[in-house]
PDB file of N, CA, C and O in Angstrom:
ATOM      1  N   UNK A   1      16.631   4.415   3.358  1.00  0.00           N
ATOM      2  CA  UNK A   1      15.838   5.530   3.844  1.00  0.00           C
ATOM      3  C   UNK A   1      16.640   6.832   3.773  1.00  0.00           C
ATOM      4  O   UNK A   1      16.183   7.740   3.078  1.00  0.00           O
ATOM      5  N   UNK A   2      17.744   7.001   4.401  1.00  0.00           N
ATOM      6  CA  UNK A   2      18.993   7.991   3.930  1.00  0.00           C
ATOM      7  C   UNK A   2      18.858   8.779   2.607  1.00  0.00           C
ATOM      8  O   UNK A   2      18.519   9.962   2.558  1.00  0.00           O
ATOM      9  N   UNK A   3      19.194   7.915   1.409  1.00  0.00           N
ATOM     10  CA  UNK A   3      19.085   8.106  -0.082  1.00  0.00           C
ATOM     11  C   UNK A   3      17.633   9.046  -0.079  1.00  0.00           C
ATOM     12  O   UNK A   3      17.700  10.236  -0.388  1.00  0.00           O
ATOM     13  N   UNK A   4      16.136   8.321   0.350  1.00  0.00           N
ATOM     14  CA  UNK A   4      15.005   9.269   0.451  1.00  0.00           C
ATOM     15  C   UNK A   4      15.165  10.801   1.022  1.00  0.00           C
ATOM     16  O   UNK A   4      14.753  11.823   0.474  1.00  0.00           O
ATOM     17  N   UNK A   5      15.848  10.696   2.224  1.00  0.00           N
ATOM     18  CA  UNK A   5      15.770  12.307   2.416  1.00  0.00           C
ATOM     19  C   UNK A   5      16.547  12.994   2.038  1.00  0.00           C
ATOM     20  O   UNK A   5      16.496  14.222   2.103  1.00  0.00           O
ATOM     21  N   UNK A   6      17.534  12.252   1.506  1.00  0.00           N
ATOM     22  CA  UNK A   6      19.155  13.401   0.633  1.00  0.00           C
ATOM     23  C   UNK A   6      18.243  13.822  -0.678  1.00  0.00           C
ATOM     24  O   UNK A   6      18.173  14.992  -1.053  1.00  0.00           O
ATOM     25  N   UNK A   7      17.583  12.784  -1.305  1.00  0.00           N
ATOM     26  CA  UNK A   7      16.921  12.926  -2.783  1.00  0.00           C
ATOM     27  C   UNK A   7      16.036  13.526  -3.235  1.00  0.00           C
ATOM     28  O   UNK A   7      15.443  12.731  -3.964  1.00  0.00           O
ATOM     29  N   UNK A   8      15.522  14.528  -3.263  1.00  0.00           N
ATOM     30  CA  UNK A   8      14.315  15.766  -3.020  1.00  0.00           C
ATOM     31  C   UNK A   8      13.046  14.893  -4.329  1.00  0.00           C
ATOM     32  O   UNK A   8      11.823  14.868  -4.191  1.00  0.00           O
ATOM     33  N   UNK A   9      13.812  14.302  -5.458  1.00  0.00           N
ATOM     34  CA  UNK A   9      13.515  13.543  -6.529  1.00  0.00           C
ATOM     35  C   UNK A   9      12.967  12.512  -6.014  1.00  0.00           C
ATOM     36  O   UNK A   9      11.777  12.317  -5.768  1.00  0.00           O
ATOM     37  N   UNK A  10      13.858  11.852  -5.856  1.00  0.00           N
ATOM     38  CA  UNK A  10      13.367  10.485  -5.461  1.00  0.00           C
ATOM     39  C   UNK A  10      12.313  10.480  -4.103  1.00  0.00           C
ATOM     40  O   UNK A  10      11.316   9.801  -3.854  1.00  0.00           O
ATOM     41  N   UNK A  11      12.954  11.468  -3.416  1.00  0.00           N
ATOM     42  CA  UNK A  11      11.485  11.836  -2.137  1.00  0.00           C
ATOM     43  C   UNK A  11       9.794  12.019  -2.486  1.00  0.00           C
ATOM     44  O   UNK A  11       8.833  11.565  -1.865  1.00  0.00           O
ATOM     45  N   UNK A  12       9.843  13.085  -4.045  1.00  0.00           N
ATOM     46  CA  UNK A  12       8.643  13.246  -3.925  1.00  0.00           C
ATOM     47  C   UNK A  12       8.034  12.326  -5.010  1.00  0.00           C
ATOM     48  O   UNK A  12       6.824  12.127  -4.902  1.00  0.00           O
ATOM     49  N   UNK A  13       8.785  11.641  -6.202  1.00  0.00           N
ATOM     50  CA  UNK A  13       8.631  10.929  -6.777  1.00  0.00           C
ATOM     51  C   UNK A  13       7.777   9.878  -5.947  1.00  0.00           C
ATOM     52  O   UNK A  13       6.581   9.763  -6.215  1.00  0.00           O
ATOM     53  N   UNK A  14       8.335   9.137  -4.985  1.00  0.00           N
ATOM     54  CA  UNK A  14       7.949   8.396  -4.222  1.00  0.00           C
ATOM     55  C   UNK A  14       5.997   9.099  -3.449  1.00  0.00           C
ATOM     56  O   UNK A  14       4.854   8.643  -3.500  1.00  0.00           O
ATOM     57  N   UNK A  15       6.616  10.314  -2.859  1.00  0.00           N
ATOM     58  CA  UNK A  15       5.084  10.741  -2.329  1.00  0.00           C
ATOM     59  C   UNK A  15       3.982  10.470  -3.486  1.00  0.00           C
ATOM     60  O   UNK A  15       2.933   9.884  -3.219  1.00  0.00           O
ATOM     61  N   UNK A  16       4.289  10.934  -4.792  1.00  0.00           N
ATOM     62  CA  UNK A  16       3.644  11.081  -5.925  1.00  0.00           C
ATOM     63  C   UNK A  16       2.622   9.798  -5.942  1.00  0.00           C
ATOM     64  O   UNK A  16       1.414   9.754  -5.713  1.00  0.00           O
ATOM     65  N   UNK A  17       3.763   8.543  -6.379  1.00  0.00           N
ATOM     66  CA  UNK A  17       3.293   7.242  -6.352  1.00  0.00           C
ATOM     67  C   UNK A  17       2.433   6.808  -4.910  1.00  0.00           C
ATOM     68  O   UNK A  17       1.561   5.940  -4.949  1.00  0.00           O
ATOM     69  N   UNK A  18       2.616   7.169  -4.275  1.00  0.00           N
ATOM     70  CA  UNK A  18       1.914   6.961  -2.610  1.00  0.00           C
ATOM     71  C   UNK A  18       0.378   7.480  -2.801  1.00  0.00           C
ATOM     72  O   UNK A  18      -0.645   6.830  -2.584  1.00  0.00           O
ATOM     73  N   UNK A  19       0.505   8.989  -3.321  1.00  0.00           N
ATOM     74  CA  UNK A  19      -0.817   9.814  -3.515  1.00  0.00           C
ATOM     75  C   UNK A  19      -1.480   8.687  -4.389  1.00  0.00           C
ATOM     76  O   UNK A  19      -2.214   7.889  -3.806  1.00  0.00           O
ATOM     77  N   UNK A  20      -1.307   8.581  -5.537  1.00  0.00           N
ATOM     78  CA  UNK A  20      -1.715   7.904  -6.564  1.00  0.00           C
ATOM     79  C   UNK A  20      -2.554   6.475  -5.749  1.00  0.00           C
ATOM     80  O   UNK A  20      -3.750   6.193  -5.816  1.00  0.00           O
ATOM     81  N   UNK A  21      -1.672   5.890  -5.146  1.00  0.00           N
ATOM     82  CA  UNK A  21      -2.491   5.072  -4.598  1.00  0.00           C
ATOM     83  C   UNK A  21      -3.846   5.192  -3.742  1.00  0.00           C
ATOM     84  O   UNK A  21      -4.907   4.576  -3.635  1.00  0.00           O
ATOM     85  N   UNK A  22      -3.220   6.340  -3.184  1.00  0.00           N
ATOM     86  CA  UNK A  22      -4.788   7.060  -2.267  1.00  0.00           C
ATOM     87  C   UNK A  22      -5.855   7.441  -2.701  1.00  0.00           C
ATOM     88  O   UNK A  22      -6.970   7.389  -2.181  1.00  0.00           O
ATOM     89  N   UNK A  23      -5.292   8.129  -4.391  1.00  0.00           N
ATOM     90  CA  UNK A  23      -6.147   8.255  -5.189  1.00  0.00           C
ATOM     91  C   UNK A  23      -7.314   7.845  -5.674  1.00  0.00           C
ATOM     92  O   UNK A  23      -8.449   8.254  -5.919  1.00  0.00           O
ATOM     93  N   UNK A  24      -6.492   6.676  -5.741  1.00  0.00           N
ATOM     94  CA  UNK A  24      -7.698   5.367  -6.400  1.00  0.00           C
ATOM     95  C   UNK A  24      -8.561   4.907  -5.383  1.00  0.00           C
ATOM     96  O   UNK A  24      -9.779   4.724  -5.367  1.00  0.00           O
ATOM     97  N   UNK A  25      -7.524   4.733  -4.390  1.00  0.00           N
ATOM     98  CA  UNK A  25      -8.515   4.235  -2.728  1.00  0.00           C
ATOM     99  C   UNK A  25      -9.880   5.221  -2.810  1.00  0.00           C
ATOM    100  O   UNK A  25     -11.035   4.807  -2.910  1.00  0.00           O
ATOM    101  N   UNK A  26      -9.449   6.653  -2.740  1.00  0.00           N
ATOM    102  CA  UNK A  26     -10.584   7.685  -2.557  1.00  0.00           C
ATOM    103  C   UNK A  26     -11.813   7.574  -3.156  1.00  0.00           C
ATOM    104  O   UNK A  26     -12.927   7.733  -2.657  1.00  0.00           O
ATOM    105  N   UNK A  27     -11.361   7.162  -4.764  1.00  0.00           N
ATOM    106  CA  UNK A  27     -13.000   7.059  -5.643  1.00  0.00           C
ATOM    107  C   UNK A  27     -13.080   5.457  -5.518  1.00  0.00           C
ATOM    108  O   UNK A  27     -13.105   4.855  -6.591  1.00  0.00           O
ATOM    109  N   UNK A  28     -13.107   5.001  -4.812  1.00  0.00           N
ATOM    110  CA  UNK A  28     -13.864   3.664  -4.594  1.00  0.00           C
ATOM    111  C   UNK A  28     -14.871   3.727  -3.964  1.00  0.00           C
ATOM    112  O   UNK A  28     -14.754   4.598  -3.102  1.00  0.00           O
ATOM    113  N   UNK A  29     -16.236   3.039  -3.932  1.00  0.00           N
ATOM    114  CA  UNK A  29     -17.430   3.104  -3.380  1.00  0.00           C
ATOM    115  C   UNK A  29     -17.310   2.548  -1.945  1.00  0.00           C
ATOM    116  O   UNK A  29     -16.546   1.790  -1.349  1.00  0.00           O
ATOM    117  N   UNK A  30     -18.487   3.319  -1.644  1.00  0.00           N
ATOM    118  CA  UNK A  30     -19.171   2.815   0.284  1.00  0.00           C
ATOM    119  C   UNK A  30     -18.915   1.579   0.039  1.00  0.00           C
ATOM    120  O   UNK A  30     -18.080   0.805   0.507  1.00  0.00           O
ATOM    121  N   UNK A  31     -20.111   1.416  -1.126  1.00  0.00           N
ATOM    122  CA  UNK A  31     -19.875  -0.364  -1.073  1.00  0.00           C
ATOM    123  C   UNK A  31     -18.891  -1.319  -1.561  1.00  0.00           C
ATOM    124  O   UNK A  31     -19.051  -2.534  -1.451  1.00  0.00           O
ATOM    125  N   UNK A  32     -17.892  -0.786  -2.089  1.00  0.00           N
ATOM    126  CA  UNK A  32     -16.760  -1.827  -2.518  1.00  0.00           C
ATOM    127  C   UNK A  32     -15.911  -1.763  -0.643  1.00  0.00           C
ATOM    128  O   UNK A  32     -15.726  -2.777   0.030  1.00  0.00           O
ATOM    129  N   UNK A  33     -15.664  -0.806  -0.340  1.00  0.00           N
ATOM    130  CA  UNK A  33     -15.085  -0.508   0.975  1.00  0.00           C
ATOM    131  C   UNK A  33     -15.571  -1.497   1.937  1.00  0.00           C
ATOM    132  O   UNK A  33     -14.873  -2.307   2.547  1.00  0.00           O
ATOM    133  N   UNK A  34     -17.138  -1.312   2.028  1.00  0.00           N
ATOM    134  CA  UNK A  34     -17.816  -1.983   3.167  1.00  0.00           C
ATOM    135  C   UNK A  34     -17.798  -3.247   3.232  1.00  0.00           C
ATOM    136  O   UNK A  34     -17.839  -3.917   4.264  1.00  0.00           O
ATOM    137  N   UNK A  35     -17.703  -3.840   1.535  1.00  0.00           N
ATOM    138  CA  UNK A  35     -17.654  -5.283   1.416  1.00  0.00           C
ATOM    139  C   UNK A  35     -16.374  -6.077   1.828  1.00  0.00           C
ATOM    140  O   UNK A  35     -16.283  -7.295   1.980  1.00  0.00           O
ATOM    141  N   UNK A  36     -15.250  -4.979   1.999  1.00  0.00           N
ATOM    142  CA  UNK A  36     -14.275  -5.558   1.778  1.00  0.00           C
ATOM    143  C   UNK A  36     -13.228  -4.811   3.249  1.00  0.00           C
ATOM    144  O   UNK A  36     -12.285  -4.076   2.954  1.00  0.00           O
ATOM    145  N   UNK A  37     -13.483  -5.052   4.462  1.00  0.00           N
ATOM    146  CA  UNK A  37     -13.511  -4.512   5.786  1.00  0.00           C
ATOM    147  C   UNK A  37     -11.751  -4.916   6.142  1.00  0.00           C
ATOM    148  O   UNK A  37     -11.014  -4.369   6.963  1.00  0.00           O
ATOM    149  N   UNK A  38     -11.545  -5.677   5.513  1.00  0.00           N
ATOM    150  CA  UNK A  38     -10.102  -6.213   5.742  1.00  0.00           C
ATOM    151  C   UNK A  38      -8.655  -5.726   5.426  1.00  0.00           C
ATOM    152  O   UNK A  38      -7.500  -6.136   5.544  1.00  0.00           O
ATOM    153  N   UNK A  39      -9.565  -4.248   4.799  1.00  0.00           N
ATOM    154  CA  UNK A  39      -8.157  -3.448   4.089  1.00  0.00           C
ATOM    155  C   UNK A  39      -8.376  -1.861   4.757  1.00  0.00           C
ATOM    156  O   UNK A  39      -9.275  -1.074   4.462  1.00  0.00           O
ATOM    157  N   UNK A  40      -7.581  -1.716   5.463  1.00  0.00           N
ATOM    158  CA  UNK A  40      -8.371   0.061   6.515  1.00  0.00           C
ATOM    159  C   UNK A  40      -8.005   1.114   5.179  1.00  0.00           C
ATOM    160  O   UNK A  40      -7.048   1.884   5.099  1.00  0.00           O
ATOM    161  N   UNK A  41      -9.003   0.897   4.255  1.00  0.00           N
ATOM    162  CA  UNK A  41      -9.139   2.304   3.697  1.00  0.00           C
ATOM    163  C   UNK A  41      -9.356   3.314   3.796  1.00  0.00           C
ATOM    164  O   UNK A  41      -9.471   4.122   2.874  1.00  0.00           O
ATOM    165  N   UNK A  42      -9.530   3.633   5.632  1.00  0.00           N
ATOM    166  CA  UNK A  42      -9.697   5.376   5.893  1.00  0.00           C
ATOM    167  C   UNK A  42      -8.058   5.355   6.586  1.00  0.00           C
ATOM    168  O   UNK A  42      -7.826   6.085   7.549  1.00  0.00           O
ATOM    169  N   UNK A  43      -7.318   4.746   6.192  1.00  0.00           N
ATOM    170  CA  UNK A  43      -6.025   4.568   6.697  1.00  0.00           C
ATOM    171  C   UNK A  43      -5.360   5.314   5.511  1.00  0.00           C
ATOM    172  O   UNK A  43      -4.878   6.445   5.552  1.00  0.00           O
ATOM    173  N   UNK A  44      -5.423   4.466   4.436  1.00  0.00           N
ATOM    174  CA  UNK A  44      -5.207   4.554   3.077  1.00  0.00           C
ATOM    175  C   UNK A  44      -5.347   6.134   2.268  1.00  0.00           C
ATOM    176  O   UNK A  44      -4.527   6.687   1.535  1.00  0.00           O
ATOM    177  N   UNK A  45      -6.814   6.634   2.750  1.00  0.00           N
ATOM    178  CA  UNK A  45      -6.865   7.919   2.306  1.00  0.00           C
ATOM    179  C   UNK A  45      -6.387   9.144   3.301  1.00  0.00           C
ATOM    180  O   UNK A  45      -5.995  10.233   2.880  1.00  0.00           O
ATOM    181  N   UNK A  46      -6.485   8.784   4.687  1.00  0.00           N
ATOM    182  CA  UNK A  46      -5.900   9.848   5.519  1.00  0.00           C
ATOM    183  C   UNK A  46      -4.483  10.064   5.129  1.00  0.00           C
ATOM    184  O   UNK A  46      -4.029  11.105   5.604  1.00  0.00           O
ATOM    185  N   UNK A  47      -3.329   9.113   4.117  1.00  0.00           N
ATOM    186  CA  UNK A  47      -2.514   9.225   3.935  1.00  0.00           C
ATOM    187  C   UNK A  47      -2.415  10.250   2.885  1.00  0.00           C
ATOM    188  O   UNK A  47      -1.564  11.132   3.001  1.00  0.00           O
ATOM    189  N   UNK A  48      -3.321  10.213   1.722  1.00  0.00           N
ATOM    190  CA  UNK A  48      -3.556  10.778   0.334  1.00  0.00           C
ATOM    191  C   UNK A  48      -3.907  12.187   1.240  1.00  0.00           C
ATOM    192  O   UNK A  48      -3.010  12.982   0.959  1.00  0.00           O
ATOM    193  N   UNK A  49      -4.636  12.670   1.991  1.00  0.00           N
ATOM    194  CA  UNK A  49      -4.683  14.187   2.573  1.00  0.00           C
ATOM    195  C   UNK A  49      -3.803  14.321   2.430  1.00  0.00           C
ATOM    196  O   UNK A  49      -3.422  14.956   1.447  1.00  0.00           O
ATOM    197  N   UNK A  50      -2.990  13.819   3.292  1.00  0.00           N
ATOM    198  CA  UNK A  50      -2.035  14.262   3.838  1.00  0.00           C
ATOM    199  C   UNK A  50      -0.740  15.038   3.121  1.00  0.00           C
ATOM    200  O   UNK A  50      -0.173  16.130   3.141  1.00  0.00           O
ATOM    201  N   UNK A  51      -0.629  13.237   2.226  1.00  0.00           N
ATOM    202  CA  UNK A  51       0.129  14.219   0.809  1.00  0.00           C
ATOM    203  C   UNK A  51      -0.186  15.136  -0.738  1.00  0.00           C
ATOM    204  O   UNK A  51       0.503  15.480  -1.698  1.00  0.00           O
ATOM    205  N   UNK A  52      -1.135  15.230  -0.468  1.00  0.00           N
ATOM    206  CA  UNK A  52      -2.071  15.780  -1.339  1.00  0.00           C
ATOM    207  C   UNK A  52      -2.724  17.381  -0.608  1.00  0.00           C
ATOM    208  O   UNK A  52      -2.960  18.423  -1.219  1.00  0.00           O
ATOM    209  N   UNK A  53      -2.862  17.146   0.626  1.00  0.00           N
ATOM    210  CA  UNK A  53      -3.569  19.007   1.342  1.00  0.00           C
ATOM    211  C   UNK A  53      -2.239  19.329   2.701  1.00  0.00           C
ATOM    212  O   UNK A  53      -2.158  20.478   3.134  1.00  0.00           O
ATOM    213  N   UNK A  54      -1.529  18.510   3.120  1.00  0.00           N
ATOM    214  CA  UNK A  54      -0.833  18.749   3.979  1.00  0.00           C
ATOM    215  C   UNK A  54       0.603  18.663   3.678  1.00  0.00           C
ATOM    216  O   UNK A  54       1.346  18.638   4.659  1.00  0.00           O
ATOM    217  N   UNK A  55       1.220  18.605   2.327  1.00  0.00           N
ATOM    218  CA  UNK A  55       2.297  18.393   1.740  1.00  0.00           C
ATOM    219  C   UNK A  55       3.595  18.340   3.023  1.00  0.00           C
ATOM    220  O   UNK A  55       4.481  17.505   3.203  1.00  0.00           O
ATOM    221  N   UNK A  56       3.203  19.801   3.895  1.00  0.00           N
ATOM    222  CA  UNK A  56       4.241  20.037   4.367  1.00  0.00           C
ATOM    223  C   UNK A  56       4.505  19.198   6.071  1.00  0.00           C
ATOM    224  O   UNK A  56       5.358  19.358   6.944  1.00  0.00           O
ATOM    225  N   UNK A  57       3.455  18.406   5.960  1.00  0.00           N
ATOM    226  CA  UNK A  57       3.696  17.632   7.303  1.00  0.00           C
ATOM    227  C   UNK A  57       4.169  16.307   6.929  1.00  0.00           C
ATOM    228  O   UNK A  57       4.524  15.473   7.762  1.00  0.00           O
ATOM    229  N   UNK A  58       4.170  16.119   5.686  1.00  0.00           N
ATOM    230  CA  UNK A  58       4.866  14.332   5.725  1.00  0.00           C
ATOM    231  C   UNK A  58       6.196  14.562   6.230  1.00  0.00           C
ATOM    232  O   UNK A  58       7.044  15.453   6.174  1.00  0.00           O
ATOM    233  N   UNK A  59       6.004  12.982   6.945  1.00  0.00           N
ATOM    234  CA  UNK A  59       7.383  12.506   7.674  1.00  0.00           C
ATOM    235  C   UNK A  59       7.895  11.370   6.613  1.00  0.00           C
ATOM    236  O   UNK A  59       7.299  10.380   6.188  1.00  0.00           O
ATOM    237  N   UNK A  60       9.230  11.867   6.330  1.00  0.00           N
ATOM    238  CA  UNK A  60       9.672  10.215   5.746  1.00  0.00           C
ATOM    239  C   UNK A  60       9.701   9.000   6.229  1.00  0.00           C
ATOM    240  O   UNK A  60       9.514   7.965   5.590  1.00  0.00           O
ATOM    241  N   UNK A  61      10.012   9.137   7.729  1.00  0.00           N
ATOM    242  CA  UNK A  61       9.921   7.982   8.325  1.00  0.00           C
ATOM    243  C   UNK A  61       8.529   7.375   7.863  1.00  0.00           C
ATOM    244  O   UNK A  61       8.580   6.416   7.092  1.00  0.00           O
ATOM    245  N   UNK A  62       7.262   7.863   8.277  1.00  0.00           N
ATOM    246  CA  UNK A  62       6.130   7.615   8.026  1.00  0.00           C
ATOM    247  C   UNK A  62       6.052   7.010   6.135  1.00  0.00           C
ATOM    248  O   UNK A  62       5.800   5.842   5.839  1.00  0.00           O
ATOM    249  N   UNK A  63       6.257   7.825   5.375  1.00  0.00           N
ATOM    250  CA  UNK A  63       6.390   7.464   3.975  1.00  0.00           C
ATOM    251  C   UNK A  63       7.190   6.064   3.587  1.00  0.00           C
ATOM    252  O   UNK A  63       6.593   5.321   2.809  1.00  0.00           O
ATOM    253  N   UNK A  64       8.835   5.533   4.189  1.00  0.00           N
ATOM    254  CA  UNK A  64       9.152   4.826   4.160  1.00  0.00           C
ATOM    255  C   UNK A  64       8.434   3.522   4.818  1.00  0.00           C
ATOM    256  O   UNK A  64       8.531   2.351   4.450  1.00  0.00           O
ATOM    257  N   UNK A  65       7.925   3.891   5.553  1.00  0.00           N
ATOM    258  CA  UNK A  65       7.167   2.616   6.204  1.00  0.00           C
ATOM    259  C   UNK A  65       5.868   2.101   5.517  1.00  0.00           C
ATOM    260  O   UNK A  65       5.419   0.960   5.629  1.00  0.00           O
ATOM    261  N   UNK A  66       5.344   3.101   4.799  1.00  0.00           N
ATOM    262  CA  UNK A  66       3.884   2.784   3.642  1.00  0.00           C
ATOM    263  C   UNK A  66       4.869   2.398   2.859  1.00  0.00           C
ATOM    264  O   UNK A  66       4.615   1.208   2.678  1.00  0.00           O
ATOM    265  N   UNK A  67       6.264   2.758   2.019  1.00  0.00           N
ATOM    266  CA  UNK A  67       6.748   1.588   0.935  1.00  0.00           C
ATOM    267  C   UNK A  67       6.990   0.349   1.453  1.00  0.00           C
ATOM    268  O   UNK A  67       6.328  -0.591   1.014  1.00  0.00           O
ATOM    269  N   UNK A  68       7.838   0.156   2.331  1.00  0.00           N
ATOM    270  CA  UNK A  68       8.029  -0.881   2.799  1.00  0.00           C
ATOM    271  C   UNK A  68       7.357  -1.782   3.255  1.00  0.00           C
ATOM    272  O   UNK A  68       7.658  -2.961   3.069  1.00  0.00           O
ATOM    273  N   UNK A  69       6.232  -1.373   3.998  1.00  0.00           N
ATOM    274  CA  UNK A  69       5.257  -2.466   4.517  1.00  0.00           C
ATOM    275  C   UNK A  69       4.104  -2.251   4.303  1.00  0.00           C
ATOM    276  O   UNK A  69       3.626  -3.352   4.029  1.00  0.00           O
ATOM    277  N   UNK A  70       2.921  -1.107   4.228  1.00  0.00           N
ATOM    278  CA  UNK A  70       2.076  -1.204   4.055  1.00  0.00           C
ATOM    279  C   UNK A  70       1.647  -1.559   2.469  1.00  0.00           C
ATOM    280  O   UNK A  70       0.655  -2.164   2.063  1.00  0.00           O
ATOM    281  N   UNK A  71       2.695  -0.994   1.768  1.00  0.00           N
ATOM    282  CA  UNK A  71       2.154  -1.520   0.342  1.00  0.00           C
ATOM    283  C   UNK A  71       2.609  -2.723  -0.391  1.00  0.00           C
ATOM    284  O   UNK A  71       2.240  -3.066  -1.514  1.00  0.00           O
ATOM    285  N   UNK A  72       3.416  -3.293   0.346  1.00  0.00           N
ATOM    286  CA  UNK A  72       3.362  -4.924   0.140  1.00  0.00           C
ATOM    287  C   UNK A  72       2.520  -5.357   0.925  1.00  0.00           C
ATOM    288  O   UNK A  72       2.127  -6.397   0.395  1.00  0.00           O
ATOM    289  N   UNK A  73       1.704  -5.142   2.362  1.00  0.00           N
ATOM    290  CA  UNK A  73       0.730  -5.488   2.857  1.00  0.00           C
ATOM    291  C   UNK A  73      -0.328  -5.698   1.472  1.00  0.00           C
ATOM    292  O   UNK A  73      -0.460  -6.770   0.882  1.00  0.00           O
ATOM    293  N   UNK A  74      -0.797  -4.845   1.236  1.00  0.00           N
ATOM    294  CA  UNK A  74      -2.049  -4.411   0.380  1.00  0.00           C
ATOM    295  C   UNK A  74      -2.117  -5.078  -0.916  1.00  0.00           C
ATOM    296  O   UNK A  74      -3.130  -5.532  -1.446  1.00  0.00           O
ATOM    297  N   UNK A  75      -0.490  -5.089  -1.530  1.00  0.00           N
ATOM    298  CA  UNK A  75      -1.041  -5.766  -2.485  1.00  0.00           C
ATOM    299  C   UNK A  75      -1.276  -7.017  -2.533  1.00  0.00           C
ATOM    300  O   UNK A  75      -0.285  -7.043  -3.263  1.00  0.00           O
ATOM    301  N   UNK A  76      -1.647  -8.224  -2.473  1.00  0.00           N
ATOM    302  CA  UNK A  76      -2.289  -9.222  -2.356  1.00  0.00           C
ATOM    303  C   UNK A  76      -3.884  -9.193  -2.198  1.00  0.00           C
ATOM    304  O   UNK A  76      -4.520 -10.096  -2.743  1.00  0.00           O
ATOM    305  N   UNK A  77      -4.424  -8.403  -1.625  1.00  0.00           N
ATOM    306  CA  UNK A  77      -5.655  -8.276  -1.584  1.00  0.00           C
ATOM    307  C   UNK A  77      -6.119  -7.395  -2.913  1.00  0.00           C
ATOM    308  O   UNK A  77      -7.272  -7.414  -3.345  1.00  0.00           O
ATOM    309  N   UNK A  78      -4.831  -6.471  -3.599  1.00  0.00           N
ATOM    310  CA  UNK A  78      -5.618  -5.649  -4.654  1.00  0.00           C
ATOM    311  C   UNK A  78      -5.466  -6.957  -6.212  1.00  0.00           C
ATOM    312  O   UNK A  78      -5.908  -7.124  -7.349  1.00  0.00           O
ATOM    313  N   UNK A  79      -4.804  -7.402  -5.507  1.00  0.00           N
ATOM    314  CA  UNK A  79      -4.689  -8.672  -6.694  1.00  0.00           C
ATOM    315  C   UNK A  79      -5.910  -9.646  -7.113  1.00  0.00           C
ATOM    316  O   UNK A  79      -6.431 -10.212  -8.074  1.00  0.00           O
ATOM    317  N   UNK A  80      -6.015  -9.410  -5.475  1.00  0.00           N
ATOM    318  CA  UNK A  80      -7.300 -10.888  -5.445  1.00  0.00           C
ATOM    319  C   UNK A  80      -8.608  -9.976  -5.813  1.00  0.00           C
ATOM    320  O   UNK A  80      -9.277 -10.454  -6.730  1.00  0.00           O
ATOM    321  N   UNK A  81      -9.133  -8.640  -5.215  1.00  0.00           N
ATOM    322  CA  UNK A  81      -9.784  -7.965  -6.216  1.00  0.00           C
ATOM    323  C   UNK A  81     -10.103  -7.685  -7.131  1.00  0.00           C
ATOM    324  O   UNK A  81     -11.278  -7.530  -7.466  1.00  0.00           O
ATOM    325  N   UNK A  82      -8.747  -7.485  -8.066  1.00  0.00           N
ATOM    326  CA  UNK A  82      -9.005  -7.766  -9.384  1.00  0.00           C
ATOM    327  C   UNK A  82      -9.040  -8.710  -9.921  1.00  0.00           C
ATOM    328  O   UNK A  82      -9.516  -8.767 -11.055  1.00  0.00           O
ATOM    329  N   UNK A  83      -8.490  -9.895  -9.219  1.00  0.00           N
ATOM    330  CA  UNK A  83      -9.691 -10.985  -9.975  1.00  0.00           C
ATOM    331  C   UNK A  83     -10.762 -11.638  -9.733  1.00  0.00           C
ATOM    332  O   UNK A  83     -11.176 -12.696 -10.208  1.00  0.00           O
ATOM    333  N   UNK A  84     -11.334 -10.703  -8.698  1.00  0.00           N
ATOM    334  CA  UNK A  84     -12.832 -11.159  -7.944  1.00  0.00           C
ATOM    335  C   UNK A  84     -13.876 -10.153  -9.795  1.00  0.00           C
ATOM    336  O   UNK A  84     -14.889 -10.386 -10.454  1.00  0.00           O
ATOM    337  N   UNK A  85     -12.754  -9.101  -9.811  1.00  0.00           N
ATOM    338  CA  UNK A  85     -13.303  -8.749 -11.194  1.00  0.00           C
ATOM    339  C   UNK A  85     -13.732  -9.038 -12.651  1.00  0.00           C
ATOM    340  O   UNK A  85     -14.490  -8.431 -13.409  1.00  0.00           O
ATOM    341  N   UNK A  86     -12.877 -10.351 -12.816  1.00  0.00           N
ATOM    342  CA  UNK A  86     -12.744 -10.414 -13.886  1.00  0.00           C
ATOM    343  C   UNK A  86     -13.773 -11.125 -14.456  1.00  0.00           C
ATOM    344  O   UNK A  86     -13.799 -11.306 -15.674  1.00  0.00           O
TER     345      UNK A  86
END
């Protein structure tokens, strides 16, 4: 976590990839969302504001904790999604 806030690079690099994820969360439908209640996607996008219209309020602490846990949380379910897709 250290390395993140010395690294202005690697800091926003990281936000970048975070947004990106929110991204995608954002244009997903009512109904893919609604069907699928087990993943807090207004969690997911309040994050993407945040780094996306509020740049200047992210906390790293907060950021390190979406790498670390929330997005190994998540992925397993975006896995099994995509192959509820296929």
């Amino acid at each position: 976590m250290q390395e993140l806030t010395e690294d202005s690079i690697l800091f926003y690099g990281f936000v970048k990839h975070v947004e990106i994820i929110g991204e995608a969360v954002y244009m997903l439908t009512k109904e893919f969302k609604n069907a699928h209640p087990e993943v807090e996607w207004d969690v997911i996008e309040g994050m993407r504001h945040v780094l996306v219209h509020g740049y200047y309020k992210i906390r790293p602490e907060q950021l390190w904790e979406t790498i670390e846990s929330d997005i190994p949380e998540l992925k397993p379910y975006i896995e099994k999604f995509l192959q509820e897709c296929e």
